[in-house]
C-alpha positions, 0 to 999 in steps of 0.5 A: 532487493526485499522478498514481500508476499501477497497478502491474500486471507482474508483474516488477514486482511481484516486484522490490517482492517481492525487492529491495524493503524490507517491514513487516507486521502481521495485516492487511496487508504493505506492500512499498516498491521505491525506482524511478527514475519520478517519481510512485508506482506501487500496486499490490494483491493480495488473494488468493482465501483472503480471501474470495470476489470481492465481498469481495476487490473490497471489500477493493480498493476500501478500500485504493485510497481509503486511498492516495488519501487520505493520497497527498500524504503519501507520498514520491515515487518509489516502487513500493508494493505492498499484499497483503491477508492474510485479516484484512483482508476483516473489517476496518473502514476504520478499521482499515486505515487504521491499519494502512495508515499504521502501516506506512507509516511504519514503511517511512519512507514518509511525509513528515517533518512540518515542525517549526514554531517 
């Protein structure tokens, strides 16, 4: 299991916002930095127009454990940030998880699978 850790300056933050390369679809916008660390750093944002605290919180929790569970699967070294748009607090897991992964791939994010003979 991979160590990541939270994302929390703000400079950090707007480095993913600005240098770093995005996707986006109805629920989520994905960013991905390429940093120098050794493991990823996540972080998320869930703005006030989603819905009131426990749905954010909500909404939080899902993306935590969305990333937690395919974490082995992305590539390392990575700041990623996950901002939550109002479809999102609406959603089911399911749903997130696609768009999770849709975007994710999109950004080259996931490992390439090994192709067997």
């Amino acid at each position: 299991m991979k160590v990541t850790t939270p994302l929390k300056e703000n400079y950090l933050f707007r480095r993913a916002y600005q240098r770093g390369k995005s996707e986006a679809d109805g629920r989520l916008v994905l960013y991905v930095y390429r940093s120098r660390n050794q493991g990823n750093r996540l972080g998320l944002t869930v703005s006030t127009k989603v819905g009131n605290a426990v749905i954010r919180n909500r909404v939080r929790r899902r993306l935590r454990e969305i990333y937690r569970f395919h974490e082995d699967r992305l590539n390392c070294g990575m700041d990623i940030v996950v901002v939550a748009r109002v479809r999102a607090a609406h959603s089911k897991y399911s749903q997130l998880e696609y768009s999770f992964l849709k975007l994710a791939d999109k950004l080259e994010l996931l490992k390439k699978e090994k192709e067997q003979p």
